[in-house]
N, C-alpha and C positions, 0 to 999 in steps of 0.2 A: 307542409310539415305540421303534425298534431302536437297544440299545447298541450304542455303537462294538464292533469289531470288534477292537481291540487296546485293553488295558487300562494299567496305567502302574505302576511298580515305585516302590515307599518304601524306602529303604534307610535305616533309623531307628537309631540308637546305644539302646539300652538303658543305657541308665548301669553305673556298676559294681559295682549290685549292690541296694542300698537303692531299693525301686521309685519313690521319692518322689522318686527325684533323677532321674527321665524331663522331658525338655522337654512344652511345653507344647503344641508341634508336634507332638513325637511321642504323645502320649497324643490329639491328636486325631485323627492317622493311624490309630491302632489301632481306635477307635472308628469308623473308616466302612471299615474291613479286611474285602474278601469273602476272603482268604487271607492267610497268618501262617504266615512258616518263620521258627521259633525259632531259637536254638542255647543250650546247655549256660549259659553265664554270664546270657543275660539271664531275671533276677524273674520264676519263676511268674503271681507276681501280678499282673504285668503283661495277661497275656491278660484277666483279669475287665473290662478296657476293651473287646473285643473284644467284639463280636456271637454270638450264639450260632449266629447260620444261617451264619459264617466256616465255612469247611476251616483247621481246624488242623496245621500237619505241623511235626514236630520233628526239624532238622536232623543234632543229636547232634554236635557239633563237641566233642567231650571230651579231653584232652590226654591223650596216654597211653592210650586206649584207644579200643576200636572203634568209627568211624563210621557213623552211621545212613545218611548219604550222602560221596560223594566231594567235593572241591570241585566237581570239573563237573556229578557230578549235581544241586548246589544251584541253581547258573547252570541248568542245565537246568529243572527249577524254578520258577526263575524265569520264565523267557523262555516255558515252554508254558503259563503260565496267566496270565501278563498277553495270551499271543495269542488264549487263550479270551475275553477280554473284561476279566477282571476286576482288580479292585484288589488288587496287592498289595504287600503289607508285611516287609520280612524287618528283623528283630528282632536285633540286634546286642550281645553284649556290649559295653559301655565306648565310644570311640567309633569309627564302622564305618571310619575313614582312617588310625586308629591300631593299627597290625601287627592289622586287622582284616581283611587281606584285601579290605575292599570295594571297591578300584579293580579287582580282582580280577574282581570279578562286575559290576561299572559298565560294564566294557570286552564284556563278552558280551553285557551288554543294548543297547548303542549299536551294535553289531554287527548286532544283531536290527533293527534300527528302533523301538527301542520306549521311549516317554519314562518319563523316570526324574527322582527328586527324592533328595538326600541329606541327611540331619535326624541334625547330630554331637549326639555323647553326651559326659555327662561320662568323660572317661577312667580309666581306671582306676590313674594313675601318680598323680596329683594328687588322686584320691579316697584311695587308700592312705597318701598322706604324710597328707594334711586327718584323716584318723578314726582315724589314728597319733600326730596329737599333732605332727606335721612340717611345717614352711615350707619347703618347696623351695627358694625362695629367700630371703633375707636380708640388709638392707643390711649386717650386721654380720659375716657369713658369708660370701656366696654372691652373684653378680649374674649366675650362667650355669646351666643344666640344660638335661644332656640324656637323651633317651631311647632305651633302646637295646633291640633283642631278644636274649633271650638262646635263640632255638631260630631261627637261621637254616633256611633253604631249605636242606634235607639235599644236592638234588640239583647242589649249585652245586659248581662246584670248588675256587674261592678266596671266602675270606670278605670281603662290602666294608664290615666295623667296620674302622677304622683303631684297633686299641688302643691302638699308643705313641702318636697325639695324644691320644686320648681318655682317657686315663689322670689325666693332668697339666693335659688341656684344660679341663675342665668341673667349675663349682665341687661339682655334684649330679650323683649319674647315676641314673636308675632303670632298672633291668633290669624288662625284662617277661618272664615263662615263662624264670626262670633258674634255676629252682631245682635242678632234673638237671644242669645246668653249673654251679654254681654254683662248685665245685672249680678249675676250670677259669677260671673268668671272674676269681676272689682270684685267681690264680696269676699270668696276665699283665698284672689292675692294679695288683700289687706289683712285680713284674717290671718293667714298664717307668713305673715309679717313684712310685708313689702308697704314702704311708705303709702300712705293716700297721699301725697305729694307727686309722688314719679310721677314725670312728664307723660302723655298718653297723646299719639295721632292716631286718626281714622280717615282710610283712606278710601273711596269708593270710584269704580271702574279705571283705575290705575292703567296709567300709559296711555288714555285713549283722550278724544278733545272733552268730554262727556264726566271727567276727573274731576273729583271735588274732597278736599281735605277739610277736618279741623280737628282741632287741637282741645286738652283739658288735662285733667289729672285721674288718676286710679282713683281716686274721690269724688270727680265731676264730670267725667267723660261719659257717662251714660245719660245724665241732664242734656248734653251738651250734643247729643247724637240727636237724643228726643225730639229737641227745639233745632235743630237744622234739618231733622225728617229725613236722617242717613238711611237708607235702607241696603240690603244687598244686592249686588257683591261687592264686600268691602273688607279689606282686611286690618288690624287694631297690632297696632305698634307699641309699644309698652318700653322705658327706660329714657335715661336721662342724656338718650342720643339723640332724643326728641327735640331740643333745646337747640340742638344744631342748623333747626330747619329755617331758624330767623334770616339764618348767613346763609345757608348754601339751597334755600329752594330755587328754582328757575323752572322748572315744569310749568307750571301758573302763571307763571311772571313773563309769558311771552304776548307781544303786544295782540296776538289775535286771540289768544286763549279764552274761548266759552264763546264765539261768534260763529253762529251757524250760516254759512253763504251758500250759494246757489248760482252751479258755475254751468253755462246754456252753451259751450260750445261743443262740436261734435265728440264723440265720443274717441277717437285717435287723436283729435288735436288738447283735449282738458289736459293730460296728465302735466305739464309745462305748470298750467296755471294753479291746478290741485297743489302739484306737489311745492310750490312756492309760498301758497296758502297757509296748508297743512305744516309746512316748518314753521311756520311765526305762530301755528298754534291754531288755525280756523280749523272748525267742521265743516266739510265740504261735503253738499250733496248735488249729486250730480243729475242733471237734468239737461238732457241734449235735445236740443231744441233744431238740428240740423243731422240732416242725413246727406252723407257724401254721395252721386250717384253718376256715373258715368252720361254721356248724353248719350239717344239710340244711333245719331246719325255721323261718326268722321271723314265723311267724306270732304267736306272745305278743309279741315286739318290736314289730311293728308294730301291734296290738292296746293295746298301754301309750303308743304316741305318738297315738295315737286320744283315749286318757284321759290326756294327760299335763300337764293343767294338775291335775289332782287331786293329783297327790304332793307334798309336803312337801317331800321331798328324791330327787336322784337321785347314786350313787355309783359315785364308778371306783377299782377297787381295782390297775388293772394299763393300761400302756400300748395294752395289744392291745386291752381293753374299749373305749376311747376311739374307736381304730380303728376298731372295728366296728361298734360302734354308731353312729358316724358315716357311716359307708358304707353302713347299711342308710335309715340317717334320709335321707341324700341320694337313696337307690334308690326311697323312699317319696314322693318328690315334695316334701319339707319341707326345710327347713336351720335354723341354730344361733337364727333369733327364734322358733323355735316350743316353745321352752324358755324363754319367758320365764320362766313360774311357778316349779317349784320349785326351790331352792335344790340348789347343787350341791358335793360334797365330794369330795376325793380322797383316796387313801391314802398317798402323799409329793410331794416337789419334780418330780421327773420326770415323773409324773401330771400334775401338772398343768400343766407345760410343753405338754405333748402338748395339752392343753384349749385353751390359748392358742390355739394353731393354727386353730382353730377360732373364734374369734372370744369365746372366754369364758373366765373368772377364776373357779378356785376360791371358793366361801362360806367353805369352811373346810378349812386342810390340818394334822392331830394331831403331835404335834414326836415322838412314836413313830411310825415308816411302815409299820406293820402293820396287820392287819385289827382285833387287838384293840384297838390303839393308837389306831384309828378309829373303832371301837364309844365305847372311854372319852370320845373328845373330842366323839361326837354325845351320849352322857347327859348330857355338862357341857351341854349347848344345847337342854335341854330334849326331846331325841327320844325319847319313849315313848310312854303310853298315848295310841291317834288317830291317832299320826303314820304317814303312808303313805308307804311308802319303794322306790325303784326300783330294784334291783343286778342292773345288766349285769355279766354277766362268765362266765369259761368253764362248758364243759359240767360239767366234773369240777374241783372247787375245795374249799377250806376251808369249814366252817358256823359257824365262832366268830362271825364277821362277824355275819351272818342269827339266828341260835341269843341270841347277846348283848342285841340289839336286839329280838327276840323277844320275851324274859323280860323285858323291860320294860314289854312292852304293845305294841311298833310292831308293823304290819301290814309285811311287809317281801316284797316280791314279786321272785322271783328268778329272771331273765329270762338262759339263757345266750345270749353271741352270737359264741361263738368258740370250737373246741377244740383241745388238745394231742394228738398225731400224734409217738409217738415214729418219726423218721428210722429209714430201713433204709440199711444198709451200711456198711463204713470197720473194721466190727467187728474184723478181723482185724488190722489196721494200728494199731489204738488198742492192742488187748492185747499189739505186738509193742513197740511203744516202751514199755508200762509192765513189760515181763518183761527188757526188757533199761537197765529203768535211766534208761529218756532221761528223765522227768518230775518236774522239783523241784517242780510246784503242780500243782494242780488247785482250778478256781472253780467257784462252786456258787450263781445269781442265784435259784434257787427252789426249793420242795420240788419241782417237775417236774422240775425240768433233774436233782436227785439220780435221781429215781424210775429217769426214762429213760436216766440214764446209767449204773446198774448192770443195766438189762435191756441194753443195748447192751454191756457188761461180760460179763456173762453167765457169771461165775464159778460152777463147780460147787459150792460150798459157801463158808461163814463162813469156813473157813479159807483157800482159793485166794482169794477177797477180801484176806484179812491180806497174805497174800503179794503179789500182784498192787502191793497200795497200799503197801507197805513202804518207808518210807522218803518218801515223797511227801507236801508239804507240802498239806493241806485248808485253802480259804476258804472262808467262808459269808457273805453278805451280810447277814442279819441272824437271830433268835432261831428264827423259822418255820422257814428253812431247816435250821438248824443241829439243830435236833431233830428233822427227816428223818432228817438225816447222823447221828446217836447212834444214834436207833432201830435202824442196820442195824450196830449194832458198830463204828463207825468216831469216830475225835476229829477234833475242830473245831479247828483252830491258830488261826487267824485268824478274828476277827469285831470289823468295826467299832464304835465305839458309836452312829453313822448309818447307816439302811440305803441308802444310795446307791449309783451307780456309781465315783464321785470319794474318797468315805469310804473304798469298801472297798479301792480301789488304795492310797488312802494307806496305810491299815493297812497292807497287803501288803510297802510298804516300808519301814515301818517295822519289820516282823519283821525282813526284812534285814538292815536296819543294826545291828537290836540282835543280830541272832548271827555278825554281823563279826569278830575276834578283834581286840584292842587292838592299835592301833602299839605296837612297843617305843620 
């Protein structure tokens, strides 16, 4: 069947800034996107909704500095590739009707004949006050806001802000793009007669972990931007809802807030630990230091499901063994009742979640989540001399497990069905944010994630290591890992007394809080 011949333009608000605050519209637009013109404000992350076989083009709309396109080349853009046929998306910071320019590019595409949809975004005036700590409005304050720009259309000759109403008029004003006028904008709403007292915030990359507010008055808020070196994008709040922000901020005030970490587990398994992060407020930059990869050879796996009512016990010591083993058990023709016999263990809580999935409940999970932890809790249950024992798990792994159960008499048959694949690339980008400082943490879910993350490191000696890590705080999930991380000259700050993913966040912020300095 021949697609249409003209395609149809989304013109989608990006929120302002926190990818999580995208509609529910818009995130399914992106997701059936054959084209996606960004611009500067809207979330990276937002494209991971997008399709891979999309045309990505990034508009570059960056204030202050040189555009990747004009505005008409964007319209342009537009209009020549929804007439190839296809869908497309253009990605808006904040929302696209607010000094976002999109009537701007709505009015070229109706020009064109070409159907169009608009999908508003949260804004970026109201997102600012909301993760400042700010009610715009207030029955005890405020019952008016307005929004105003503060980077008029250069090419106009007369400005159409009405200052002297607007001064006096509106209980809230939020300036958008004020911050290079800002001089200029305190000057004529004291001038035409608004206290130099009003409470004044400024708020800059709003919603994001990268957020930085302060505060002053229509009298001192442009000293006070100077000397904290506010620059854009930042929006300037104005009235005496500002005063509220003592009591109700929380954006700032979460225990991770302004901590940039660096999370090395595979790229399917981070989002657990991200997104547990990222709620208490960290910047999480992602660096996966492990590539999931099947092994070339199942032939002993399928061989041991042949004989697998014989084993005693079969073990999963990691999420990915589960995985795999289960994918090759289904490529075999079998599923989860052909396990009736033996008895099945895992090596913690998240193991065995993953088994659930599957239609089956752990025999037995050891209250330590390690291998040896696992070995102790199978010799409490009688597993030695006789006992024939299954362990799926990677190519290249630990022998405590196997070795343990060994010396007690088990036959322990050890089947790998998955291996570690340290990632190529990113090298140069990892070593430039740890030389200049950006990274308070660094996590560490396994002795691989260390191994591959100092080969991806790739420091010339013990000593560029020291340096390199100077100053950056280490987690380790539990004891295995953590005696990676020594072996290579390096300290463990953090380790839970659970090996989880939830334990070890906790820790994390509990270090935090204890190297807080006391209120006076």
């Amino acid at each position: 069947m021949k697609k249409n011949t003209v395609g149809k333009v989304y013109l989608v608000g990006a929120g302002p800034g926190d990818p999580g605050l995208i509609t529910m519209r818009g995130k399914y637009l992106l997701e059936r996107a054959e084209v996606v013109v960004y611009d500067y404000l809207a979330n990276k992350k937002l494209l991971n909704y997008v399709p891979k076989t999309a045309k990505f083009i990034y508009a570059g709309k960056k204030g202050g500095g040189l555009h990747a396109y004009t505005q008409e080349g964007i319209n342009r853009l537009l209009v020549d590739h929804a007439k190839e046929g296809k869908t497309v998306v253009r990605l808006k910071g904040g929302d696209p009707f607010i000094f976002g320019r999109g009537g701007e590019e709505i009015e070229d595409i109706v020009a064109e004949g070409i159907d169009f949809e608009v999908v508003p975004g949260v804004t970026s005036a109201t997102a600012a006050a909301t993760y400042a700590g700010i009610p715009i409005t207030h029955r005890d304050y405020t019952a008016s806001v307005a929004f105003v720009t503060g980077h008029e259309d250069p090419t106009k000759k007369y400005s159409n802000i009405r200052w002297d109403q607007l001064a006096t008029g509106a209980g809230t004003i939020v300036i958008y793009m004020g911050i290079k006028t800002l001089p200029l904008i305190t000057k004529k709403l004291i001038g035409y007669g608004r206290s130099p007292d009003t409470p004044v915030a400024v708020v800059r990359w709003a919603s994001t972990p990268q957020q930085r507010s302060v505060e002053g008055t229509l009298g001192t808020i442009t000293e006070v931007v100077q000397e904290a070196d506010i620059k854009p994008p930042a929006l300037v709040i104005i009235g005496d809802v500002v005063k509220l922000r003592s009591t109700i901020d929380w954006y700032e005030k979460r225990p991770l807030f302004n901590r940039r970490m660096v999370v090395t587990r595979t790229r399917e398994q981070a989002s657990e630990l991200v997104s547990q992060l990222e709620e208490r407020g960290a910047e999480c930059l992602e660096y996966s230091t492990i590539h999931i990869e099947p092994v070339e050879d199942y032939s002993l796996l399928d061989q041991a499901f042949a004989r697998i009512a014989e084993y005693d016990w079969i073990l999963f010591t990691s999420l990915n063994a589960v995985t795999y083993f289960f994918k090759q058990l289904y490529a075999s023709g079998r599923d989860s009742r052909n396990l009736a016999g033996p008895k099945i263990a895992v090596v913690g809580r998240a193991t065995a979640e993953e088994l659930l999935k599957y239609g089956l409940r752990a025999d037995l999970i050891p209250q330590k989540f390690t291998g040896t932890g696992l070995a102790e809790a199978l010799l409490n249950k009688q597993v030695g001399a006789g006992s024939k024992v299954l362990l799926p798990r990677a190519l290249k792994a630990s022998e405590i497990l196997p070795e343990t159960l060994g010396d007690a008499g088990a036959r322990v048959e050890v089947v790998p069905v998955y291996q570690n694949v340290p990632p190529q690339g990113r090298k140069e980008e990892l070593r430039e944010e740890l030389e200049q400082g950006n990274i308070d943490l660094l996590t560490f879910t396994s002795s691989s994630t260390v191994t591959n993350f100092l080969t991806m490191l790739d420091p010339a000696d013990d000593a560029e290591l020291q340096q390199l890590l100077d100053g950056v705080t280490i987690a380790a999930i539990g004891p295995v890992t953590a005696e990676t991380i020594t072996e290579r000259g390096l300290g463990v700050d953090i380790q839970p007394e659970s090996y989880t993913i939830a334990d070890m966040v906790e820790a994390i912020v509990h270090h935090y809080r204890q190297a807080e300095p006391e209120e006076a």
